[in-house]
Jmol script that loads the backbone (N, CA, C; Angstrom):
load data "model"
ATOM      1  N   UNK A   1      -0.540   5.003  22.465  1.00  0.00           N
ATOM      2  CA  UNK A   1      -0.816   6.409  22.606  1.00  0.00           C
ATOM      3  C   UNK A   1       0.100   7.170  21.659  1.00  0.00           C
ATOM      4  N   UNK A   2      -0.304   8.055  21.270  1.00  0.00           N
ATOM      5  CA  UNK A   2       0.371   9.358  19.927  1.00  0.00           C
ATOM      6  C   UNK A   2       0.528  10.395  20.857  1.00  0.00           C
ATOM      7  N   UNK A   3       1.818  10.595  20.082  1.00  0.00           N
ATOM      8  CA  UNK A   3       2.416  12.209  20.681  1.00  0.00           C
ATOM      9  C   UNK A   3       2.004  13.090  19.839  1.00  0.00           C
ATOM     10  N   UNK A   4       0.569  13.804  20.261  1.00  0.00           N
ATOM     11  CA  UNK A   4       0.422  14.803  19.816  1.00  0.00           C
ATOM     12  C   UNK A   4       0.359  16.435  20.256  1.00  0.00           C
ATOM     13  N   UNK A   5       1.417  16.912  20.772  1.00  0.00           N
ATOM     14  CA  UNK A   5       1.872  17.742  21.188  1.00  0.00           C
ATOM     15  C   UNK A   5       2.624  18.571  20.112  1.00  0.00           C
ATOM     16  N   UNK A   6       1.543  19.834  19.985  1.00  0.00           N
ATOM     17  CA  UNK A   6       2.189  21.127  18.662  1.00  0.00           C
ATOM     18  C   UNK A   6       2.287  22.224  19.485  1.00  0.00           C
ATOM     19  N   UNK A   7       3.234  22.976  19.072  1.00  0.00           N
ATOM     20  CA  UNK A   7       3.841  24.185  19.370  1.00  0.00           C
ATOM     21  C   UNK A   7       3.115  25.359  17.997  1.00  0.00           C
ATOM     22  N   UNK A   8       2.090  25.838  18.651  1.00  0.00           N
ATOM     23  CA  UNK A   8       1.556  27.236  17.239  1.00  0.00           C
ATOM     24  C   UNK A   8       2.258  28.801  17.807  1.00  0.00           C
ATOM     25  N   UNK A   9       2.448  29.199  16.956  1.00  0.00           N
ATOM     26  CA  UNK A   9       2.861  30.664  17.451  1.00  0.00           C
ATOM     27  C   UNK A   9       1.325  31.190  17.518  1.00  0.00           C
ATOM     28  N   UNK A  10       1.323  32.151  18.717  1.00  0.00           N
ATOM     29  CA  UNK A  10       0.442  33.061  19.110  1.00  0.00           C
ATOM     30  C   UNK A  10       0.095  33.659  17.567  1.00  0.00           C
ATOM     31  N   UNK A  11      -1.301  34.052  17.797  1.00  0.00           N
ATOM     32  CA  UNK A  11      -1.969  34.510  16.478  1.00  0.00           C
ATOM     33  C   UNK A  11      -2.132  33.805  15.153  1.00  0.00           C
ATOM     34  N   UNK A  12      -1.390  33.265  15.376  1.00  0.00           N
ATOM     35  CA  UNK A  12      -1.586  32.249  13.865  1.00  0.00           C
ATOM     36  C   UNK A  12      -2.084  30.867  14.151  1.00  0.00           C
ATOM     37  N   UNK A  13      -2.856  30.783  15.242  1.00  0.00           N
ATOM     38  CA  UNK A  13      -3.610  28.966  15.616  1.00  0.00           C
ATOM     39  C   UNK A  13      -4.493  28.679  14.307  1.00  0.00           C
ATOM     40  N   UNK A  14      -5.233  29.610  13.831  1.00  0.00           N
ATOM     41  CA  UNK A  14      -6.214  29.082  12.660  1.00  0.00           C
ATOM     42  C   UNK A  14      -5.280  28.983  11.866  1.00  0.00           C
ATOM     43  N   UNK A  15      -4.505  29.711  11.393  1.00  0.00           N
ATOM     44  CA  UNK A  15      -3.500  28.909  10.028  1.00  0.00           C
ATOM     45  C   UNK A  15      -2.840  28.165  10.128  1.00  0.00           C
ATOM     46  N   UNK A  16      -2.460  27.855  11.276  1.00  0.00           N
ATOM     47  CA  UNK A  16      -1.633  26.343  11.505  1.00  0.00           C
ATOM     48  C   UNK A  16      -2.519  24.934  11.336  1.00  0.00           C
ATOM     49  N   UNK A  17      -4.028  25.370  11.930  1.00  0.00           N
ATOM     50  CA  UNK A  17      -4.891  24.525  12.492  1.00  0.00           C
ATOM     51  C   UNK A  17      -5.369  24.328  10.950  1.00  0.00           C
ATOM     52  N   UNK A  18      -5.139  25.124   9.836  1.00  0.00           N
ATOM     53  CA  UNK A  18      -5.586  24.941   8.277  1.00  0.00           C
ATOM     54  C   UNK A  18      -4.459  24.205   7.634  1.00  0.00           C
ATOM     55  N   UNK A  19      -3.165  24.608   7.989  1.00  0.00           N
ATOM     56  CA  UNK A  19      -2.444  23.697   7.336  1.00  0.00           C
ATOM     57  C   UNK A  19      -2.171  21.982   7.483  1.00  0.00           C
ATOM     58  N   UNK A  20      -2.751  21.995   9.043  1.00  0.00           N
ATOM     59  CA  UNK A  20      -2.810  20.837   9.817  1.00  0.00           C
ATOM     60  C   UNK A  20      -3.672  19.634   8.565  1.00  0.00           C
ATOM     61  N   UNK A  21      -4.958  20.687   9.166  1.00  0.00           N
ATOM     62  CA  UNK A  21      -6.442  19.932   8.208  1.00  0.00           C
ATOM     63  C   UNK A  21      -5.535  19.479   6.736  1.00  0.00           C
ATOM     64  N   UNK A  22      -4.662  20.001   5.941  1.00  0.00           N
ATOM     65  CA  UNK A  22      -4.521  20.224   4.761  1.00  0.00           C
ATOM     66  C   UNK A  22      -3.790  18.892   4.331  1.00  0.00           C
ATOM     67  N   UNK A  23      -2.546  19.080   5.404  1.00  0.00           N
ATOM     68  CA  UNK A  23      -1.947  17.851   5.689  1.00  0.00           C
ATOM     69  C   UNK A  23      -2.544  16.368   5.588  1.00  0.00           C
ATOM     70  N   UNK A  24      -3.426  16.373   7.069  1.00  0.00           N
ATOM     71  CA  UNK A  24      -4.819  15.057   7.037  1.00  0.00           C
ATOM     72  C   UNK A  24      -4.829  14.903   5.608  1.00  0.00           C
ATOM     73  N   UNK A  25      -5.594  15.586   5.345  1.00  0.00           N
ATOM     74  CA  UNK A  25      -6.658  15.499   4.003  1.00  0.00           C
ATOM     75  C   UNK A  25      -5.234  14.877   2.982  1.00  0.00           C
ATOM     76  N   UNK A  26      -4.019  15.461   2.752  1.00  0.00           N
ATOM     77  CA  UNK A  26      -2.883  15.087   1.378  1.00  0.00           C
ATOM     78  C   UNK A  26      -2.793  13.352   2.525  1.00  0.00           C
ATOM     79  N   UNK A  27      -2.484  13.269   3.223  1.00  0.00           N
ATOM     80  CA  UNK A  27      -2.454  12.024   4.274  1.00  0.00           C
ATOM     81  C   UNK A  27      -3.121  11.359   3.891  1.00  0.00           C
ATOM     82  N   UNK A  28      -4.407  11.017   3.818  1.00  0.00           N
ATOM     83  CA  UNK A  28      -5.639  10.220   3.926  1.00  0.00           C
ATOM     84  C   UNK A  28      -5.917   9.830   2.405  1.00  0.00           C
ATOM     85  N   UNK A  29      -5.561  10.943   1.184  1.00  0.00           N
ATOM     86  CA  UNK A  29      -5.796  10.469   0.493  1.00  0.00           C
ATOM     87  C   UNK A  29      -4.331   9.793  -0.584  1.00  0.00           C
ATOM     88  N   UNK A  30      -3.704   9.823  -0.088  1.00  0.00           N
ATOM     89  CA  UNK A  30      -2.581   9.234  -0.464  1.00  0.00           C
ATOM     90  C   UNK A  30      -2.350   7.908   0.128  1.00  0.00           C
ATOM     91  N   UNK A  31      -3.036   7.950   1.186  1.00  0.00           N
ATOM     92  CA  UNK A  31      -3.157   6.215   1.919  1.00  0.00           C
ATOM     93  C   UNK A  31      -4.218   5.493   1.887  1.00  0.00           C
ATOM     94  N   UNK A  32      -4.908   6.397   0.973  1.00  0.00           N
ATOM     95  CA  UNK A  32      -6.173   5.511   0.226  1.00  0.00           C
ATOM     96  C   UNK A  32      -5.710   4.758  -0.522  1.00  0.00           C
ATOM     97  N   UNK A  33      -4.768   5.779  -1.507  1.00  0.00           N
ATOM     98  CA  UNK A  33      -4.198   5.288  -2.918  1.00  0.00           C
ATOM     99  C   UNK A  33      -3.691   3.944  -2.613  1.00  0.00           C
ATOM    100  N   UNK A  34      -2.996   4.054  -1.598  1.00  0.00           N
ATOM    101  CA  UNK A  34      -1.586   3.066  -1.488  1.00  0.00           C
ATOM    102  C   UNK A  34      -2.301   1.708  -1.488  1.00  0.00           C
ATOM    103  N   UNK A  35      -3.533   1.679  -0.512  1.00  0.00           N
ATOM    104  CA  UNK A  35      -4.139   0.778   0.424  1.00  0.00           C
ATOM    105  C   UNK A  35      -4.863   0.117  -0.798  1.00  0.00           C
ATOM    106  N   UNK A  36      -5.269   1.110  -1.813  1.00  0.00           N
ATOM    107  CA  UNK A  36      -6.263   0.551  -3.229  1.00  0.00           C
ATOM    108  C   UNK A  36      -5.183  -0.156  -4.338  1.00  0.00           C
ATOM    109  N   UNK A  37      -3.955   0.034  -4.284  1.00  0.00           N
ATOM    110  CA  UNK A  37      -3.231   0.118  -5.044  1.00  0.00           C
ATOM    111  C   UNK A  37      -2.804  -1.776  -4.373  1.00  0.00           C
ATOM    112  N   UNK A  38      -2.380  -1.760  -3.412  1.00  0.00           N
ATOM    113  CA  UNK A  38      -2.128  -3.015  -2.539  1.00  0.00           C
ATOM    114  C   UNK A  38      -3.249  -3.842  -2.706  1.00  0.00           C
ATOM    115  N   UNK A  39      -4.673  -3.359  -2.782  1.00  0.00           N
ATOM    116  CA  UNK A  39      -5.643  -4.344  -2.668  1.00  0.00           C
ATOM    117  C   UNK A  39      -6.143  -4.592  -1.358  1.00  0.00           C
ATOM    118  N   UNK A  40      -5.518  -3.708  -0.295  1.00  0.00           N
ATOM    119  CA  UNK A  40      -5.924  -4.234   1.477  1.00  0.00           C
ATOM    120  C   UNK A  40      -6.878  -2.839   1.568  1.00  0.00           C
ATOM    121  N   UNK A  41      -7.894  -2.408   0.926  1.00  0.00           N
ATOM    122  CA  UNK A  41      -8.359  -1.150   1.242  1.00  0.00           C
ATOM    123  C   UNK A  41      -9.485  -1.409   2.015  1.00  0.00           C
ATOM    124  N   UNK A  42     -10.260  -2.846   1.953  1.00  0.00           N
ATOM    125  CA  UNK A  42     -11.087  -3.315   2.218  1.00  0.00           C
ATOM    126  C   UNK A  42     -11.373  -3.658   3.667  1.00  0.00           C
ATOM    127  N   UNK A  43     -10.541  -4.119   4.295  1.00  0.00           N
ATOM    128  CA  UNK A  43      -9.909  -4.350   5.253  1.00  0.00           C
ATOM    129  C   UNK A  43      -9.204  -3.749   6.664  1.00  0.00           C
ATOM    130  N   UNK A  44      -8.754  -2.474   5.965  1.00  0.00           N
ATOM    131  CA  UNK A  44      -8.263  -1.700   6.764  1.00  0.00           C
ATOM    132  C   UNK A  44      -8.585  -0.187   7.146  1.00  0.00           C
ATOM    133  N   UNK A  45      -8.672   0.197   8.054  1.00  0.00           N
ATOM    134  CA  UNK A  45      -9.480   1.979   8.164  1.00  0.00           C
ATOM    135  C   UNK A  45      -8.430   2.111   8.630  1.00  0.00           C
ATOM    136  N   UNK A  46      -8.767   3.496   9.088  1.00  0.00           N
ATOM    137  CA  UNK A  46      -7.559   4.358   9.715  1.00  0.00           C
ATOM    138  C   UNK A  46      -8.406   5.944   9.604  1.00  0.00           C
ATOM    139  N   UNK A  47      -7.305   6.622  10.602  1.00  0.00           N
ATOM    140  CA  UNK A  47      -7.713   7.768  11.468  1.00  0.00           C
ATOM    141  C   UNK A  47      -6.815   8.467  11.212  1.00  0.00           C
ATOM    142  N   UNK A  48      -6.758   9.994  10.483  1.00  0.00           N
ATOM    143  CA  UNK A  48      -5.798  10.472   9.934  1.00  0.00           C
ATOM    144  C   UNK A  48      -5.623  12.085  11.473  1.00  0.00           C
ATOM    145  N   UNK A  49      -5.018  12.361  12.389  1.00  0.00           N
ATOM    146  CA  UNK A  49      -4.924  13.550  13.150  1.00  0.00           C
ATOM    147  C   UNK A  49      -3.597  14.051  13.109  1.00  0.00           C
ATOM    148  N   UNK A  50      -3.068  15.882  12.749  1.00  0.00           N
ATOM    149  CA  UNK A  50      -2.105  15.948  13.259  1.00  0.00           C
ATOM    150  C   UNK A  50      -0.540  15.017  12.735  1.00  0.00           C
ATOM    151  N   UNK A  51      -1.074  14.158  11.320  1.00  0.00           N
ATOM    152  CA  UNK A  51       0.152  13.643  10.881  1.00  0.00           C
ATOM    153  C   UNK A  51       0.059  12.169  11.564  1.00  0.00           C
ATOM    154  N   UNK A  52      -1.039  11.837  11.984  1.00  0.00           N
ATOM    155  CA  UNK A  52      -0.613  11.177  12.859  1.00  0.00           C
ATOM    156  C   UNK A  52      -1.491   9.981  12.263  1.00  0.00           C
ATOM    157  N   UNK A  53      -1.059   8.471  11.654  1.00  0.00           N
ATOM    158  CA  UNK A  53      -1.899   7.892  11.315  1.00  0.00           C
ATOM    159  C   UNK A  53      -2.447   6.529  12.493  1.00  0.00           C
ATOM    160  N   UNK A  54      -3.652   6.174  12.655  1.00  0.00           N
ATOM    161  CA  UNK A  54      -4.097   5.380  13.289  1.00  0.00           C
ATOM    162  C   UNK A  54      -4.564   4.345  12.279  1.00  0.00           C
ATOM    163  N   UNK A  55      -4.363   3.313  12.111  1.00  0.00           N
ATOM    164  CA  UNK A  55      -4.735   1.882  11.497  1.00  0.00           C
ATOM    165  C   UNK A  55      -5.965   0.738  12.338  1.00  0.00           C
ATOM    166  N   UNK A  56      -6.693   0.664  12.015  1.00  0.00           N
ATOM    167  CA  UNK A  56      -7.416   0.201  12.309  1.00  0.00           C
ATOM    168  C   UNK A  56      -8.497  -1.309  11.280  1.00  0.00           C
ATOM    169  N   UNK A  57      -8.586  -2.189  11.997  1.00  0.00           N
ATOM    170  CA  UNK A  57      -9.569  -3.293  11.120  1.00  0.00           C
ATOM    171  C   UNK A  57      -8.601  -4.794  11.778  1.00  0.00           C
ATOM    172  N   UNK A  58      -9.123  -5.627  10.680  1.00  0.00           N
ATOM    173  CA  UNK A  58      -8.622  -7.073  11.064  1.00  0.00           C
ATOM    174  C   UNK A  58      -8.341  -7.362   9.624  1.00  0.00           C
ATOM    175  N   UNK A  59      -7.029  -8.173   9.601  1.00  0.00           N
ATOM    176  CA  UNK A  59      -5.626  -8.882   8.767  1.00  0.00           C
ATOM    177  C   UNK A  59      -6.085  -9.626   8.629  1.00  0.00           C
ATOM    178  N   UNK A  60      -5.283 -10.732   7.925  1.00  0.00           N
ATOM    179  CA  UNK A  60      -5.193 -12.033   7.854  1.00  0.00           C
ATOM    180  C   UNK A  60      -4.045 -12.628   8.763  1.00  0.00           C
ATOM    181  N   UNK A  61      -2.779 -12.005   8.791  1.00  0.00           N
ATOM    182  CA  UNK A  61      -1.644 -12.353   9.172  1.00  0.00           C
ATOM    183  C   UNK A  61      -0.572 -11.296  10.044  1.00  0.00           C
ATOM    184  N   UNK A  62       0.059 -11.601  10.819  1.00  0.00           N
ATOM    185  CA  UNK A  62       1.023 -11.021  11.387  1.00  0.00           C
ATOM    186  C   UNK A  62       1.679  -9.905  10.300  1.00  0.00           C
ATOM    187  N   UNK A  63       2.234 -10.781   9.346  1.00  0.00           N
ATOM    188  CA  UNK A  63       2.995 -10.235   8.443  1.00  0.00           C
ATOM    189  C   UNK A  63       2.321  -9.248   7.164  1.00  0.00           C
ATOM    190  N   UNK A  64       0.846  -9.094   7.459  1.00  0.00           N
ATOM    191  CA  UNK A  64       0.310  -8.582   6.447  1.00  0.00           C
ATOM    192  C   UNK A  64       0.100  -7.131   7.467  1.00  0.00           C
ATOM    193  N   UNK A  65       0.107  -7.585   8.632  1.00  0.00           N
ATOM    194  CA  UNK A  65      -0.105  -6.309  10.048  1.00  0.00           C
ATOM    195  C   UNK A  65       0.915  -5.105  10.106  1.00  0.00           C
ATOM    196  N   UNK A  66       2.249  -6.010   9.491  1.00  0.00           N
ATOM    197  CA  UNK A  66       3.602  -5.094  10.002  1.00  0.00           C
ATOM    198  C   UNK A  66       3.889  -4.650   8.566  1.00  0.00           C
ATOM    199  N   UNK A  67       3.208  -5.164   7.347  1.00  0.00           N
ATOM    200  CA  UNK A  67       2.823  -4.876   5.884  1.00  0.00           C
ATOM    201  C   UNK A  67       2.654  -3.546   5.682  1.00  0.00           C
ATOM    202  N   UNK A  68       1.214  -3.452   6.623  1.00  0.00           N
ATOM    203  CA  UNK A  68       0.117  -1.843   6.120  1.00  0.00           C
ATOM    204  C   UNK A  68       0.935  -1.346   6.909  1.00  0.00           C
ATOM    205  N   UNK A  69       1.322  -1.138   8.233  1.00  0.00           N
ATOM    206  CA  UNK A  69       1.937  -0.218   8.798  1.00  0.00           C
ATOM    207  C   UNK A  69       3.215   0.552   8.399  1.00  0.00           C
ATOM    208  N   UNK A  70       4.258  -0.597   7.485  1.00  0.00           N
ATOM    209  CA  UNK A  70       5.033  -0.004   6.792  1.00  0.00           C
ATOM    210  C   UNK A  70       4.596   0.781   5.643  1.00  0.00           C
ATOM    211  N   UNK A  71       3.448   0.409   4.557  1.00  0.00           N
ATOM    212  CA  UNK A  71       3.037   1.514   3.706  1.00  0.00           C
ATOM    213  C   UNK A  71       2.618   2.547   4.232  1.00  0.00           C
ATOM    214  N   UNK A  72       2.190   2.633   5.468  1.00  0.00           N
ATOM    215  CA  UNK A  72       1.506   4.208   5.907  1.00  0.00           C
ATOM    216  C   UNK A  72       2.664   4.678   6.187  1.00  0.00           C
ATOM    217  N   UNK A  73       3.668   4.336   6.800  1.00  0.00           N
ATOM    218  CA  UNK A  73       5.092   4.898   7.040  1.00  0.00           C
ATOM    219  C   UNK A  73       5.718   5.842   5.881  1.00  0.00           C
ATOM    220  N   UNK A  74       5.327   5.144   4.528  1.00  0.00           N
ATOM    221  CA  UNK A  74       5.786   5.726   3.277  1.00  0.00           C
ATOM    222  C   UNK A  74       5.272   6.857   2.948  1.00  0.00           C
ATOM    223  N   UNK A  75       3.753   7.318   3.286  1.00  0.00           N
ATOM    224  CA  UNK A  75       3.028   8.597   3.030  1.00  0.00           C
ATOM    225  C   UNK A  75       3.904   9.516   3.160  1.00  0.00           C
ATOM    226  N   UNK A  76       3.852  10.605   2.495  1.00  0.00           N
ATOM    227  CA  UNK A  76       4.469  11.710   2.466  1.00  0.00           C
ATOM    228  C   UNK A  76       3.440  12.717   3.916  1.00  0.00           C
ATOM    229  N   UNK A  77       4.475  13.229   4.633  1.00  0.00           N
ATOM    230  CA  UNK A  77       4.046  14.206   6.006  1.00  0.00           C
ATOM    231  C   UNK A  77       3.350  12.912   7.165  1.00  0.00           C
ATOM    232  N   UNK A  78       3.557  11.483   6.993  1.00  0.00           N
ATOM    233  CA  UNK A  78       2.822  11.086   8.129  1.00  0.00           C
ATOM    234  C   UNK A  78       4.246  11.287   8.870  1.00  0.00           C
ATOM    235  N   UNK A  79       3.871  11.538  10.550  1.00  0.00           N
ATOM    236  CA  UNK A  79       4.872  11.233  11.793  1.00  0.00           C
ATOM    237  C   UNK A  79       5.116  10.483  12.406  1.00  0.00           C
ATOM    238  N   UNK A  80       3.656   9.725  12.562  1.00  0.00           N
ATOM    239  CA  UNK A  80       3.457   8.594  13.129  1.00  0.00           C
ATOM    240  C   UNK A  80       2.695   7.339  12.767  1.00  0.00           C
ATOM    241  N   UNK A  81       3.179   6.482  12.816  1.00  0.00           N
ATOM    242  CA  UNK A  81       1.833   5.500  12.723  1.00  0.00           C
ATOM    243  C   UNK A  81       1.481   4.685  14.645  1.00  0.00           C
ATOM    244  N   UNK A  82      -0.213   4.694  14.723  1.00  0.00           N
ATOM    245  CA  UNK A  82      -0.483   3.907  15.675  1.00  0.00           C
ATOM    246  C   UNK A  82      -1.022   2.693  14.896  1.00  0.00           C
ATOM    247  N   UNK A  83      -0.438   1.322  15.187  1.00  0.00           N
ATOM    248  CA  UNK A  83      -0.973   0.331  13.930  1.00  0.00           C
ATOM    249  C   UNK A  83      -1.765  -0.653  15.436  1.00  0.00           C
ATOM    250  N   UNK A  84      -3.197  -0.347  15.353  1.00  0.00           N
ATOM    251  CA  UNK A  84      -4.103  -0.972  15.857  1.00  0.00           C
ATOM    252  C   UNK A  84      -4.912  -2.207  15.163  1.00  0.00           C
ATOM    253  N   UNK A  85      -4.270  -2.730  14.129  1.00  0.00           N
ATOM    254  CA  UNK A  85      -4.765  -3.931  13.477  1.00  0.00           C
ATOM    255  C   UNK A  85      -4.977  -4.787  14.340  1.00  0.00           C
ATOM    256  N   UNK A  86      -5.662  -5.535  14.174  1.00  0.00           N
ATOM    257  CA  UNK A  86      -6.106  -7.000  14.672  1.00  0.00           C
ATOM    258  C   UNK A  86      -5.859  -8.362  13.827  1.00  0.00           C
ATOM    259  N   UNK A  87      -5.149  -9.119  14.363  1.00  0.00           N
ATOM    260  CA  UNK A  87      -4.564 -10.568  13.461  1.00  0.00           C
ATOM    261  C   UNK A  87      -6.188 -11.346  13.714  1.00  0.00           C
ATOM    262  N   UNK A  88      -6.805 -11.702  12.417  1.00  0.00           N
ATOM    263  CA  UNK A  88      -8.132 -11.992  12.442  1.00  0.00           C
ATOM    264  C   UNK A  88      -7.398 -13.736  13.351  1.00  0.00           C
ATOM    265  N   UNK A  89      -8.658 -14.113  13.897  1.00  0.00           N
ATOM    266  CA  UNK A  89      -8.514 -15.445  14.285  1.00  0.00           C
ATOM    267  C   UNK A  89      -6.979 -15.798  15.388  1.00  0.00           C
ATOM    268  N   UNK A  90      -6.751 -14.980  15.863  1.00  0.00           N
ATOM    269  CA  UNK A  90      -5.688 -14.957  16.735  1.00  0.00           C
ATOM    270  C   UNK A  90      -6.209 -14.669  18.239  1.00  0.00           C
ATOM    271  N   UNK A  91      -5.497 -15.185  19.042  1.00  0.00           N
ATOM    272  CA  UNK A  91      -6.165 -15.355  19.954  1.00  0.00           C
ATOM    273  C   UNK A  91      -5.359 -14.158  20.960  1.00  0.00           C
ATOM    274  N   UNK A  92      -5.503 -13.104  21.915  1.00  0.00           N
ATOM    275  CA  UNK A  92      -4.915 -12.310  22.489  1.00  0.00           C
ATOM    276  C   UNK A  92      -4.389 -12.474  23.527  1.00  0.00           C
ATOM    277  N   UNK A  93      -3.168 -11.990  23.602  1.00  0.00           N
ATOM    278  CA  UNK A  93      -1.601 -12.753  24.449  1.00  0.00           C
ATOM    279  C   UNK A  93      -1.157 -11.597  25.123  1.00  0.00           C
ATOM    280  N   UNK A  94      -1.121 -12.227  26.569  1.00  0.00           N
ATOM    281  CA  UNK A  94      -0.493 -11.103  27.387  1.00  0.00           C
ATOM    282  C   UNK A  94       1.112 -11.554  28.125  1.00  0.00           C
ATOM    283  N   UNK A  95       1.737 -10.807  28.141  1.00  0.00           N
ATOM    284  CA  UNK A  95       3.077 -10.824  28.688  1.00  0.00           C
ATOM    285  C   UNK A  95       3.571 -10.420  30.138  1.00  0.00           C
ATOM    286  N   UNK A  96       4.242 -11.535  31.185  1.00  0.00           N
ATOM    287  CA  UNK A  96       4.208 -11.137  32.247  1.00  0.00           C
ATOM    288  C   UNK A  96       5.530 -10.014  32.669  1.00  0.00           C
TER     289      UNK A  96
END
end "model"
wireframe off; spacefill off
backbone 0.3
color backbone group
């Protein structure tokens, strides 16, 4: 779950709510770049809200999982990452 909890000053919700959008949008396409630039663009989606990036698709590897999540970390204005990857061919493990 993402903490997305903003504080707007009264009267100004649409210009916050524009700079927000503005943000996403410099977000999304800067973690296009990264993701095209790496070669994992194929592979991986993601959900840009609020600064807030969501990762999404299936890896190859553990280490390719904790990979993308560190490049989205690098974006300029992200806050968060939720890294919802999936280790392809891994089998899902629960902890007591």
């Amino acid at each position: 779950m993402a903490d997305e909890i903003g504080v707007r000053p009264k009267g100004d919700e649409s210009t916050a709510k524009k700079v927000d959008s503005e943000l996403d949008a410099g977000i999304d396409k800067n973690l296009e770049a990264m993701l095209v630039k790496h070669r994992i663009n194929r592979a991986v989606r993601y959900d840009v809200n609020n600064g807030v990036v969501t990762l999404k698709g299936d890896v190859a590897s553990q280490g390719q999982r904790s990979y993308v999540e560190k490049l989205a970390q690098q974006v300029p204005n992200v806050k968060q990452v939720v890294n919802a990857l999936e280790v392809k061919n891994q089998r899902a493990t629960s902890t007591k």
